[in-house]
Predicted model as a PDB file, atoms N, CA, C, CB and O in Angstrom, pLDDT in the B-factor column:
MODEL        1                                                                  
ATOM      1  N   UNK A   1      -3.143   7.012   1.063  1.00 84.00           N  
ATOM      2  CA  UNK A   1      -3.092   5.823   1.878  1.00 84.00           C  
ATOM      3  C   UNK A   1      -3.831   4.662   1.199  1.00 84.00           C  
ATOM      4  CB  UNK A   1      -3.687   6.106   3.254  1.00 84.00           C  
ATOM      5  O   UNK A   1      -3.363   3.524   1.203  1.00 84.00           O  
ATOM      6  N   UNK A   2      -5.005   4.980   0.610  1.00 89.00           N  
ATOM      7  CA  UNK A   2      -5.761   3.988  -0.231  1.00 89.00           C  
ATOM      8  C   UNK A   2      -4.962   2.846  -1.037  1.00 89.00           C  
ATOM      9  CB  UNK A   2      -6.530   4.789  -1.239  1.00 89.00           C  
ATOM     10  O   UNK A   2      -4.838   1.655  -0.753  1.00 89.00           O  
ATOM     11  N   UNK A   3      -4.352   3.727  -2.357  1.00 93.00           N  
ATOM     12  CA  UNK A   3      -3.166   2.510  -3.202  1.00 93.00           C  
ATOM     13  C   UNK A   3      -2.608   1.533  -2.577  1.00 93.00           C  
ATOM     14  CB  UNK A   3      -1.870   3.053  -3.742  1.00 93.00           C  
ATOM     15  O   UNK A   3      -2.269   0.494  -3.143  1.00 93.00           O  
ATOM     16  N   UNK A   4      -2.368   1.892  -0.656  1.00 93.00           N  
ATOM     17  CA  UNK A   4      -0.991   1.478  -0.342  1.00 93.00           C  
ATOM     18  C   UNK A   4      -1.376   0.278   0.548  1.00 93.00           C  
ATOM     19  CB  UNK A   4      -0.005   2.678   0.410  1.00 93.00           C  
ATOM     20  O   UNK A   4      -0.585  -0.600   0.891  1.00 93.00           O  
ATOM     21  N   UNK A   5      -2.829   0.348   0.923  1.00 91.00           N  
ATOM     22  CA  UNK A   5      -3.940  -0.379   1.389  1.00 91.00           C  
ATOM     23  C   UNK A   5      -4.527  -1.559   0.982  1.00 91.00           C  
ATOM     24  CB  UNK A   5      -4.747   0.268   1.360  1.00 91.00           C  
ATOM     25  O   UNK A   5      -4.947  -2.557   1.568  1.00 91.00           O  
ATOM     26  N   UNK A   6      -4.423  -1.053  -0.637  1.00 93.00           N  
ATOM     27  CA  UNK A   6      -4.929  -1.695  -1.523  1.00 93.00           C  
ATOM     28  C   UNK A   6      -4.300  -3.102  -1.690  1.00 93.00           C  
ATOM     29  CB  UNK A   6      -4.893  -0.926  -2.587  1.00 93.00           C  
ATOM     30  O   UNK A   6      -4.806  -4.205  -1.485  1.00 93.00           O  
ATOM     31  N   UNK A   7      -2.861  -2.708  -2.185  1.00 95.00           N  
ATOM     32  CA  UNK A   7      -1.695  -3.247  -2.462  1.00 95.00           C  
ATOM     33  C   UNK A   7      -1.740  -4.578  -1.624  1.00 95.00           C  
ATOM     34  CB  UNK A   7      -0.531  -2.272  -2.154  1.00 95.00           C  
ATOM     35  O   UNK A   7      -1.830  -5.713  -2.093  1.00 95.00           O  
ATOM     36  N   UNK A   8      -1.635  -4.113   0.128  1.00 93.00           N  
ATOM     37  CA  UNK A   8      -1.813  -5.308   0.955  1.00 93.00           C  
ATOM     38  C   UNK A   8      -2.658  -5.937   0.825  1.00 93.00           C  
ATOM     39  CB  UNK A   8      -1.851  -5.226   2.017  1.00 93.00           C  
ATOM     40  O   UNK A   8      -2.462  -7.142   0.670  1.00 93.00           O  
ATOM     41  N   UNK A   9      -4.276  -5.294   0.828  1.00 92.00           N  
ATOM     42  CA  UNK A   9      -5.153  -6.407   0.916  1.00 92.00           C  
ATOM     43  C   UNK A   9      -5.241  -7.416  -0.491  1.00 92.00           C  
ATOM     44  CB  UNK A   9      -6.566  -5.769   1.267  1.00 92.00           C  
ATOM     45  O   UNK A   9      -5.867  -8.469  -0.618  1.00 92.00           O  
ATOM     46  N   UNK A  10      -4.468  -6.771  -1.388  1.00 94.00           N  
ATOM     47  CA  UNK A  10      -4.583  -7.615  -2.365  1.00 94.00           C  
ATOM     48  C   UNK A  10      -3.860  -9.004  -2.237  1.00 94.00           C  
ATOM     49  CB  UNK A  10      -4.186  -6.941  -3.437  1.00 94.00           C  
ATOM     50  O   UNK A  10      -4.313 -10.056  -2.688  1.00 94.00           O  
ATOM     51  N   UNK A  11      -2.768  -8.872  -1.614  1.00 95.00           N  
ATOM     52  CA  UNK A  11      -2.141  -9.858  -1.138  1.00 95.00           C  
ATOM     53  C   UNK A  11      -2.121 -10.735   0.085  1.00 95.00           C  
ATOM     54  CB  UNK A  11      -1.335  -9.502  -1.221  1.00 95.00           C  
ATOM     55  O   UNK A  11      -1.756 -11.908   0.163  1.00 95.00           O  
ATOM     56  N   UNK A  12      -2.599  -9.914   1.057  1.00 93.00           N  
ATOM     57  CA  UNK A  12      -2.753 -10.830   2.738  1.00 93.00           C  
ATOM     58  C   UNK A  12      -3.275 -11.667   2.813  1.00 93.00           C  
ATOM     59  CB  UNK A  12      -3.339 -10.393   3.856  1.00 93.00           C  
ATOM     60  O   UNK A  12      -4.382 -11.131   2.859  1.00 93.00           O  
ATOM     61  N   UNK A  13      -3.533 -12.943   2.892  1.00 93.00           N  
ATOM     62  CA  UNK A  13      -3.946 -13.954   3.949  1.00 93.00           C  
ATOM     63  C   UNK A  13      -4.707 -13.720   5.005  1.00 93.00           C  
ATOM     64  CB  UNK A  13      -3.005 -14.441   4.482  1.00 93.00           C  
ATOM     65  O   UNK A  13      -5.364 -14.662   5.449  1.00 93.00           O  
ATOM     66  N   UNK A  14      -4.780 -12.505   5.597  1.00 93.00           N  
ATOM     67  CA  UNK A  14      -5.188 -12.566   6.761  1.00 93.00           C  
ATOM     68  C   UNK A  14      -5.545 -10.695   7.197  1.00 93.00           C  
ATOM     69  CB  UNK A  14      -3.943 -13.474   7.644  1.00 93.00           C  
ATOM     70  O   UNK A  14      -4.998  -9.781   6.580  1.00 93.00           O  
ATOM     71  N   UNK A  15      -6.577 -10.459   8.387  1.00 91.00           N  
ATOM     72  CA  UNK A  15      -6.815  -9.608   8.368  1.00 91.00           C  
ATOM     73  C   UNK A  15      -5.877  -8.473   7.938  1.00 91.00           C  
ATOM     74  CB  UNK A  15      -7.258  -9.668   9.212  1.00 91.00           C  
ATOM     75  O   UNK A  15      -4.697  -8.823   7.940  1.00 91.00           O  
ATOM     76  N   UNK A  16      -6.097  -7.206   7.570  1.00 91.00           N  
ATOM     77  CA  UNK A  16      -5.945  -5.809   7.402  1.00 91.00           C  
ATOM     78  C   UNK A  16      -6.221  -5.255   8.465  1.00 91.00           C  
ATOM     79  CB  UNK A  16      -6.629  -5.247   6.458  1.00 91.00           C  
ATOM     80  O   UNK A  16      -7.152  -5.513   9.228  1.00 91.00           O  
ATOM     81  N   UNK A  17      -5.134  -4.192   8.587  1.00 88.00           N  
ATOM     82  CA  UNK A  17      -6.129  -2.942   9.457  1.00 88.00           C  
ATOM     83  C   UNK A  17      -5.272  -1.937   9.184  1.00 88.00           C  
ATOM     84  CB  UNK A  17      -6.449  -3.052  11.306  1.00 88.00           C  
ATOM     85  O   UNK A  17      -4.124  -2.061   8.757  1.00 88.00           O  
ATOM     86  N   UNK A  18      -6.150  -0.416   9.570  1.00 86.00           N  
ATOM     87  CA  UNK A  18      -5.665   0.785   9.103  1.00 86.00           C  
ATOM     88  C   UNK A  18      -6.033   1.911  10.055  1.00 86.00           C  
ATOM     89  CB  UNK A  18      -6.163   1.027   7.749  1.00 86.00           C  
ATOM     90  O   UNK A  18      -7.197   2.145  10.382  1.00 86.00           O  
ATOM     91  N   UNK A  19      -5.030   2.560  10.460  1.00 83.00           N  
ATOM     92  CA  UNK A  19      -5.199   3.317  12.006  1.00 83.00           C  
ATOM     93  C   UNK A  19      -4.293   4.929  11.921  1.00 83.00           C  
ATOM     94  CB  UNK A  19      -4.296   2.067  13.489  1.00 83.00           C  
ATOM     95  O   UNK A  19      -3.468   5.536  12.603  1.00 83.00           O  
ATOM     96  N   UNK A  20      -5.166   5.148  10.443  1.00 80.00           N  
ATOM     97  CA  UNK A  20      -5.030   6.763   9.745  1.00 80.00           C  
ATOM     98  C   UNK A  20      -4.605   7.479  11.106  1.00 80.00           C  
ATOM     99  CB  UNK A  20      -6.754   7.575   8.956  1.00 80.00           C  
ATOM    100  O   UNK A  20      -4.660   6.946  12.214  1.00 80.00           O  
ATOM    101  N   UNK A  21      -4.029   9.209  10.747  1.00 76.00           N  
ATOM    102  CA  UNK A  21      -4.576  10.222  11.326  1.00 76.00           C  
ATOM    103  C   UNK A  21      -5.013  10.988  10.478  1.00 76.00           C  
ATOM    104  CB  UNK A  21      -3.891  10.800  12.098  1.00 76.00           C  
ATOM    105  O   UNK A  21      -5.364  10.788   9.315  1.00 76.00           O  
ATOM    106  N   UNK A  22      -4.976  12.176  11.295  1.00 69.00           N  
ATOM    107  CA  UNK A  22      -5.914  13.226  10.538  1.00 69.00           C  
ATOM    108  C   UNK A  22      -5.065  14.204   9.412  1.00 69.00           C  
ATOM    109  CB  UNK A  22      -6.648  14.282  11.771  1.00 69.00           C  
ATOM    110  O   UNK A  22      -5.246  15.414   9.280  1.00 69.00           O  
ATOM    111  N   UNK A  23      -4.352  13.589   8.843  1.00 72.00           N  
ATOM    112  CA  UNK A  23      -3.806  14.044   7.380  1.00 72.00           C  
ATOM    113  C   UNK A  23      -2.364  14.566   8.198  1.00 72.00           C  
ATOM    114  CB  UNK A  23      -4.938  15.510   6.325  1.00 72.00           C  
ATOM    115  O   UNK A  23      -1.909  14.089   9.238  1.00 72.00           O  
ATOM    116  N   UNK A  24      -1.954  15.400   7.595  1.00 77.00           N  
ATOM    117  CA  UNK A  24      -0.930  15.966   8.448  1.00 77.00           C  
ATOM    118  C   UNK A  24      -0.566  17.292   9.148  1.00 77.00           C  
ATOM    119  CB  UNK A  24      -0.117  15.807   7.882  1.00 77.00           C  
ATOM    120  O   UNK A  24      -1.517  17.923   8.687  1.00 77.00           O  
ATOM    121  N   UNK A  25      -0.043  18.024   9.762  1.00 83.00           N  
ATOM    122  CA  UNK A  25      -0.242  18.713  10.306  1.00 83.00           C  
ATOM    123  C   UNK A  25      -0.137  20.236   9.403  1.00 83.00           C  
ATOM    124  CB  UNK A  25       0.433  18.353  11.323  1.00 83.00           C  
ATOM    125  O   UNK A  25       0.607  20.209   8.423  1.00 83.00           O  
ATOM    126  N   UNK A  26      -0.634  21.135   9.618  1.00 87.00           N  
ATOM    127  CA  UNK A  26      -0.381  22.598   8.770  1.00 87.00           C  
ATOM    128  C   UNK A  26       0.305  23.645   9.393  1.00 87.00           C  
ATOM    129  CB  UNK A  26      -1.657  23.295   8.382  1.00 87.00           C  
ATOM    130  O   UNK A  26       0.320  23.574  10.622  1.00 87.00           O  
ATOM    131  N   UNK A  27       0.751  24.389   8.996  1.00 91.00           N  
ATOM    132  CA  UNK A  27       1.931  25.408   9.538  1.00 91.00           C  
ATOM    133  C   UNK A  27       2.093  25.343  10.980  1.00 91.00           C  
ATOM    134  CB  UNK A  27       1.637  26.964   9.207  1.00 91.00           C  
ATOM    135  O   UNK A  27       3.146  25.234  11.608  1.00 91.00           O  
ATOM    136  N   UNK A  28       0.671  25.441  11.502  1.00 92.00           N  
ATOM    137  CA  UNK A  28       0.684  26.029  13.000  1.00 92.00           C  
ATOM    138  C   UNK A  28       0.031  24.205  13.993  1.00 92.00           C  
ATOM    139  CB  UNK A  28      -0.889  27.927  13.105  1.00 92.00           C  
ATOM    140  O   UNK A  28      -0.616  24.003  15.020  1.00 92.00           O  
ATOM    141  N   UNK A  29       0.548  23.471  13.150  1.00 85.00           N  
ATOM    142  CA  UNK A  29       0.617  21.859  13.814  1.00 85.00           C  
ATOM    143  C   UNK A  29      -0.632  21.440  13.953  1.00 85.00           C  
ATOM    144  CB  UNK A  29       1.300  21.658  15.307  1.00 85.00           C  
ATOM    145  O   UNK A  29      -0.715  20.316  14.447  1.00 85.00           O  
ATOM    146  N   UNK A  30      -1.658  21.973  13.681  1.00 85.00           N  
ATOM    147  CA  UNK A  30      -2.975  21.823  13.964  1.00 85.00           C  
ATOM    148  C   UNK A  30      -3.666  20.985  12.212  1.00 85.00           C  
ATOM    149  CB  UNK A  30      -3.640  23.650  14.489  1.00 85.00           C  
ATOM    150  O   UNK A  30      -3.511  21.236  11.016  1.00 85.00           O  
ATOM    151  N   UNK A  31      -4.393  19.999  12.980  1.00 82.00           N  
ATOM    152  CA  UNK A  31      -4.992  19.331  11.819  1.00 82.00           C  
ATOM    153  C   UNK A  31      -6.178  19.946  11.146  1.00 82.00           C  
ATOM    154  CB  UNK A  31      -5.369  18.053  12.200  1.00 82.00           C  
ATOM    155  O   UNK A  31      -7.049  20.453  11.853  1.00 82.00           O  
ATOM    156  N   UNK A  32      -6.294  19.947   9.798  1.00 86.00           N  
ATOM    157  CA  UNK A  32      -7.349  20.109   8.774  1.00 86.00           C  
ATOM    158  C   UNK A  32      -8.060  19.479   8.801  1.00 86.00           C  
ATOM    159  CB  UNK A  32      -7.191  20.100   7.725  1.00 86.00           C  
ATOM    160  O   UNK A  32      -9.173  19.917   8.507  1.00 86.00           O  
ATOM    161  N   UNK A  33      -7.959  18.322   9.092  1.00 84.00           N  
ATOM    162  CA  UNK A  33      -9.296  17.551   8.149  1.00 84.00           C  
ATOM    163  C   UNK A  33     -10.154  16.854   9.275  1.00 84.00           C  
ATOM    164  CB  UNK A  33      -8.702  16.141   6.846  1.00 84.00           C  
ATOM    165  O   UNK A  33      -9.558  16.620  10.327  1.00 84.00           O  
ATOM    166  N   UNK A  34     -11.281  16.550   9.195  1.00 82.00           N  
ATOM    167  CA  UNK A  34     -12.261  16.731  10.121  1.00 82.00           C  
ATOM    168  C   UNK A  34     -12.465  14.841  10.449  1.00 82.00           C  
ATOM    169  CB  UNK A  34     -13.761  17.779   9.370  1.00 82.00           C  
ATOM    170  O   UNK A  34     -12.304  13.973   9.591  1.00 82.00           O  
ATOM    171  N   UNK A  35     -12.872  14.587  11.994  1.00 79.00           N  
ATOM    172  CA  UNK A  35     -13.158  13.300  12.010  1.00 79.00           C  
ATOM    173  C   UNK A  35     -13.777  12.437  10.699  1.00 79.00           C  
ATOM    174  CB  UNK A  35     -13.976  13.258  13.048  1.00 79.00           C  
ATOM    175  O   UNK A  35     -13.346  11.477  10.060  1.00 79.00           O  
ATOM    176  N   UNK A  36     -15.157  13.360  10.604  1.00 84.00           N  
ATOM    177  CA  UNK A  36     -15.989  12.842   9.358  1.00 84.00           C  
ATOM    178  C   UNK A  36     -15.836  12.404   8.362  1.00 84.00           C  
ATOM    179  CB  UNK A  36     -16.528  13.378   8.930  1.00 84.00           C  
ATOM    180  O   UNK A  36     -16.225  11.402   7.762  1.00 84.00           O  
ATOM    181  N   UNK A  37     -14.749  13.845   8.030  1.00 85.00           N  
ATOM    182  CA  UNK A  37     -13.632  13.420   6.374  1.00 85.00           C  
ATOM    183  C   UNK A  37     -12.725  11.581   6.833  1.00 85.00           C  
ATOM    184  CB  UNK A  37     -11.600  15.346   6.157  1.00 85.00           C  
ATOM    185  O   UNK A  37     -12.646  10.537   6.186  1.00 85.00           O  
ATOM    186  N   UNK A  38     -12.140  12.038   8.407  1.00 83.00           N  
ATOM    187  CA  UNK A  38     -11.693  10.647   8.322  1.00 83.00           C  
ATOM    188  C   UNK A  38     -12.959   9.372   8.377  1.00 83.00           C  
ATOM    189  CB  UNK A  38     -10.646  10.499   9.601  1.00 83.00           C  
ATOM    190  O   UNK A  38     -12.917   8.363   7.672  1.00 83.00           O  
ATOM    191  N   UNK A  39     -13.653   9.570   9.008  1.00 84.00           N  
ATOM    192  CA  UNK A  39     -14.554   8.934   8.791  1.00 84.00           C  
ATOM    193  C   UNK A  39     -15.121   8.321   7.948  1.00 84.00           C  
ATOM    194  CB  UNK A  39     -14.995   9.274   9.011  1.00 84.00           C  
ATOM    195  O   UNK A  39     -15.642   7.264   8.301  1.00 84.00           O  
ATOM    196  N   UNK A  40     -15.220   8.686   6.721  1.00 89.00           N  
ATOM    197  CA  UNK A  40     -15.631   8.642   5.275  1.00 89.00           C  
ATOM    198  C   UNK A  40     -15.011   8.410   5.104  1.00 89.00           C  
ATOM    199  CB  UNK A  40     -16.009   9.306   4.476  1.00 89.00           C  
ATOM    200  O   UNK A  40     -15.267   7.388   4.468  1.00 89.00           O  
ATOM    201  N   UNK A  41     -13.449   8.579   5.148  1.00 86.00           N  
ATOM    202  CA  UNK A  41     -12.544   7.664   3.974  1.00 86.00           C  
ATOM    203  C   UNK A  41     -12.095   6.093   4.827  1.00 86.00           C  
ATOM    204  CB  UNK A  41     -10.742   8.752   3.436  1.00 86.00           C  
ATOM    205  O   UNK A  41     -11.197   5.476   4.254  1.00 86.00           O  
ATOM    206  N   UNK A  42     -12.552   5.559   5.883  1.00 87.00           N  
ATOM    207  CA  UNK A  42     -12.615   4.387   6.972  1.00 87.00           C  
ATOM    208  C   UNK A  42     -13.983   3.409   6.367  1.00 87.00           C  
ATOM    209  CB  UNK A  42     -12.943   5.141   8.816  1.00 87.00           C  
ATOM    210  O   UNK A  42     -14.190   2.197   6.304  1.00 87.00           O  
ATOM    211  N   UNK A  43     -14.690   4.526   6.013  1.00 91.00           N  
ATOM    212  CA  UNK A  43     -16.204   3.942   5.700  1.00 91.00           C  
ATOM    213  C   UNK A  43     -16.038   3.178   4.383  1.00 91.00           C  
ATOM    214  CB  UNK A  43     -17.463   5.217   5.502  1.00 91.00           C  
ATOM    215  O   UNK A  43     -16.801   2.231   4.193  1.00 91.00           O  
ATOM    216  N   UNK A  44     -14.959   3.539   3.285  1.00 92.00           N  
ATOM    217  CA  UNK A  44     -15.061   3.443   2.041  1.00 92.00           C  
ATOM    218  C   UNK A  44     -13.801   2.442   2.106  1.00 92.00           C  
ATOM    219  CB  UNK A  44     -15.072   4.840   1.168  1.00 92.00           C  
ATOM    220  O   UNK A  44     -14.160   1.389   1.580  1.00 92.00           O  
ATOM    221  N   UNK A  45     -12.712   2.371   2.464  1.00 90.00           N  
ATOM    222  CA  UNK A  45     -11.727   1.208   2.773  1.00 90.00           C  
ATOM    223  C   UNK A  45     -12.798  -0.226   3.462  1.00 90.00           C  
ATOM    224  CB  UNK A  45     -10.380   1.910   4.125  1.00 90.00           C  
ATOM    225  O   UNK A  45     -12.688  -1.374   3.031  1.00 90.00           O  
ATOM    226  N   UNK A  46     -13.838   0.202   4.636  1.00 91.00           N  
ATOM    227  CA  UNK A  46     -14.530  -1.013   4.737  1.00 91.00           C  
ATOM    228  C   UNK A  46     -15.508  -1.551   3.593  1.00 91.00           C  
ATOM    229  CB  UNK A  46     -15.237  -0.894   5.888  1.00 91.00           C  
ATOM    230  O   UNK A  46     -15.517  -2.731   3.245  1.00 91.00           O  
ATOM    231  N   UNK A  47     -16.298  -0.603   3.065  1.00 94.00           N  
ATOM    232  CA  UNK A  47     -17.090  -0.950   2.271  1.00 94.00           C  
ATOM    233  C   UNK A  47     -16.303  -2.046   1.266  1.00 94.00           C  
ATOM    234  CB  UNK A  47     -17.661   0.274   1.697  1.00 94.00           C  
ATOM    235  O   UNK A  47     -16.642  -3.218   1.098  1.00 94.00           O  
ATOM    236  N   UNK A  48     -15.343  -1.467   0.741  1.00 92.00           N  
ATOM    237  CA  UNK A  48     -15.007  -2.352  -0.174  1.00 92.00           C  
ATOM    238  C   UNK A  48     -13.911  -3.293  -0.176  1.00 92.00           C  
ATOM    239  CB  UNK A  48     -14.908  -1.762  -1.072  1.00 92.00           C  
ATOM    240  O   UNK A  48     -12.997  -3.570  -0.953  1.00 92.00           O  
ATOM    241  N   UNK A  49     -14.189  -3.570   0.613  1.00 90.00           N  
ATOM    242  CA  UNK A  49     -13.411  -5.043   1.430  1.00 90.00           C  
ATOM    243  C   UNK A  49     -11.486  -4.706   1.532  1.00 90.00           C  
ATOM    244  CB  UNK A  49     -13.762  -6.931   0.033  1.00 90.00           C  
ATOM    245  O   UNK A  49     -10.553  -5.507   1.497  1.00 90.00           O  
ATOM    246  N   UNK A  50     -11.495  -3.265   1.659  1.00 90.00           N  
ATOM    247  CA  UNK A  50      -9.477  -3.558   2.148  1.00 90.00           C  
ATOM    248  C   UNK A  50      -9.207  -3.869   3.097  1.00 90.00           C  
ATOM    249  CB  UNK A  50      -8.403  -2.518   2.232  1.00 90.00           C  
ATOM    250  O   UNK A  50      -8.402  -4.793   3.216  1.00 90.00           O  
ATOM    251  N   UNK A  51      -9.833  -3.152   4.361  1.00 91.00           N  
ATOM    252  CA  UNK A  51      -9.578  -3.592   5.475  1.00 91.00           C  
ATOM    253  C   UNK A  51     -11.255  -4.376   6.214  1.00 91.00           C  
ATOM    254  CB  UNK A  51      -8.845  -2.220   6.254  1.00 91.00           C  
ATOM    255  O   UNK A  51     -12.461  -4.458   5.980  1.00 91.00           O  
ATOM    256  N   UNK A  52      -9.835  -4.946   7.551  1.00 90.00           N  
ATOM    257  CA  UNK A  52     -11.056  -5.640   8.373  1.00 90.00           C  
ATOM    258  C   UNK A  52     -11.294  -5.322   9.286  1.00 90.00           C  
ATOM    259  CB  UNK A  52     -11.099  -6.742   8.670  1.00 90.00           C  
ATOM    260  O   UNK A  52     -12.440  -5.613   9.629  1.00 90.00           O  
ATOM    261  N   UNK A  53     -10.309  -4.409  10.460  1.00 87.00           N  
ATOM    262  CA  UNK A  53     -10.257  -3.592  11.811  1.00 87.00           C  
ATOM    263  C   UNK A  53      -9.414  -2.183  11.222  1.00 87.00           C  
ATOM    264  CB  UNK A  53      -9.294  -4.571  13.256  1.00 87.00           C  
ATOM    265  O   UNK A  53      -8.667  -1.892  10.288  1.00 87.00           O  
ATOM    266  N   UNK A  54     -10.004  -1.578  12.319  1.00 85.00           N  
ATOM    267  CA  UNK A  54      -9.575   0.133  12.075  1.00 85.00           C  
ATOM    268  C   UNK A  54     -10.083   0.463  13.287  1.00 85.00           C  
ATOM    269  CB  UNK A  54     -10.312   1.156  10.692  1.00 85.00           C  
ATOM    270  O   UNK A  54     -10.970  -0.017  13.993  1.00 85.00           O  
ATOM    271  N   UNK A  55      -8.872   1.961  13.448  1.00 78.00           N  
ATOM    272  CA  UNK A  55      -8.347   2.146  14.679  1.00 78.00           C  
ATOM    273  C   UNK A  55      -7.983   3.816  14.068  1.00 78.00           C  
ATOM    274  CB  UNK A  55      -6.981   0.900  15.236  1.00 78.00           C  
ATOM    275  O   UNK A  55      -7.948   4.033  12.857  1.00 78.00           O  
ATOM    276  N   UNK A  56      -7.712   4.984  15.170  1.00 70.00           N  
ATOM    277  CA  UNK A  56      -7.471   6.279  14.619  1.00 70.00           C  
ATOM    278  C   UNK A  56      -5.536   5.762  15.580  1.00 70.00           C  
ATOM    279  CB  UNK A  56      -8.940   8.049  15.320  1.00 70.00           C  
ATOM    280  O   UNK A  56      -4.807   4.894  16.060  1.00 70.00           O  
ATOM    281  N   UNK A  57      -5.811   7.557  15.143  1.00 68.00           N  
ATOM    282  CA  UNK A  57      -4.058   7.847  16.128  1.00 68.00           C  
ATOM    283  C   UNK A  57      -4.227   8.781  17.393  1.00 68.00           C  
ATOM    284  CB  UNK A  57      -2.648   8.897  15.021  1.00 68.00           C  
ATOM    285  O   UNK A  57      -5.169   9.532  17.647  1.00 68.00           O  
ATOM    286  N   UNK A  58      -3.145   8.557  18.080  1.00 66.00           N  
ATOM    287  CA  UNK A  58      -3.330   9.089  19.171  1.00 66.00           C  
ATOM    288  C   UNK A  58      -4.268  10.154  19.480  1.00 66.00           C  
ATOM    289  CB  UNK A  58      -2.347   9.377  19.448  1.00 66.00           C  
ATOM    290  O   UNK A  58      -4.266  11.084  18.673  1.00 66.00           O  
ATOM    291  N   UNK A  59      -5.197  10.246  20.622  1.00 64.00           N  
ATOM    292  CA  UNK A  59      -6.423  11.024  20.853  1.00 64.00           C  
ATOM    293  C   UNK A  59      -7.398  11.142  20.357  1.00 64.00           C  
ATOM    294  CB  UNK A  59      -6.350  11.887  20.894  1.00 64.00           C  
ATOM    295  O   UNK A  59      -8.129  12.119  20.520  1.00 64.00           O  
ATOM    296  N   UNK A  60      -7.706   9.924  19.446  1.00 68.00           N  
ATOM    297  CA  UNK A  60      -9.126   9.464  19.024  1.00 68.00           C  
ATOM    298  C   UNK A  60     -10.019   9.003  20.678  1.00 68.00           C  
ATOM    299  CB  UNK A  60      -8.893   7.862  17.747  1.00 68.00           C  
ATOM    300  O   UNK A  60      -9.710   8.535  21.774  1.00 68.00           O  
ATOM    301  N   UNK A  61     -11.037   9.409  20.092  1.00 68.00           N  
ATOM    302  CA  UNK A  61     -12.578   9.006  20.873  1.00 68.00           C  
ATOM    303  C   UNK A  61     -13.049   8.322  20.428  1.00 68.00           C  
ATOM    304  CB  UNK A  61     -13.614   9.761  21.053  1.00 68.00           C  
ATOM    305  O   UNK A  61     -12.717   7.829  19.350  1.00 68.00           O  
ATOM    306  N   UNK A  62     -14.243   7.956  21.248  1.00 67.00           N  
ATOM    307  CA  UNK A  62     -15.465   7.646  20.380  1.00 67.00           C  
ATOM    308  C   UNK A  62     -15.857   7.781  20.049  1.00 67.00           C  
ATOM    309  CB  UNK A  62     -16.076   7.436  20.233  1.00 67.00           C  
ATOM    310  O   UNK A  62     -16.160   6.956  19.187  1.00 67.00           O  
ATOM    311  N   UNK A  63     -16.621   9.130  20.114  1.00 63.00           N  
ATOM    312  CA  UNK A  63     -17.220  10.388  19.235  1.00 63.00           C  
ATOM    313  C   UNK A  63     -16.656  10.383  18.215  1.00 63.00           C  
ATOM    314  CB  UNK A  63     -17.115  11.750  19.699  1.00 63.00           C  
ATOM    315  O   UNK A  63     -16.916  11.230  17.361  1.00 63.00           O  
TER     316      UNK A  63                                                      
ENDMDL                                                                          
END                                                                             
């Protein structure tokens, strides 16, 4: 998702945003990868200026 992130903010005018899920699903539909992991890769798209708002996918919390 990063490259594809990239790509836009390199070009936009105007805010970004990026509203991942949790990778995709595995045999038995259930996700792998852990808030945190998403977390960390949200943390590192802000840090370095791609995006400006971020958002998960359906049945995100706050937690």
């Amino acid at each position: 998702m990063r490259p594809h992130i990239k790509t836009i903010s390199d070009v936009a005018d105007t805010f970004v945003s990026a509203h991942p899920n949790a990778g995709l699903p595995n045999a038995f539909g259930e996700y792998d990868e852990t808030p945190e992991q998403t977390a960390a890769f949200l943390k590192e798209f802000a840090e370095s200026g791609l995006i400006n708002i971020t958002g998960g996918c359906c049945g995100t919390i706050p937690d």
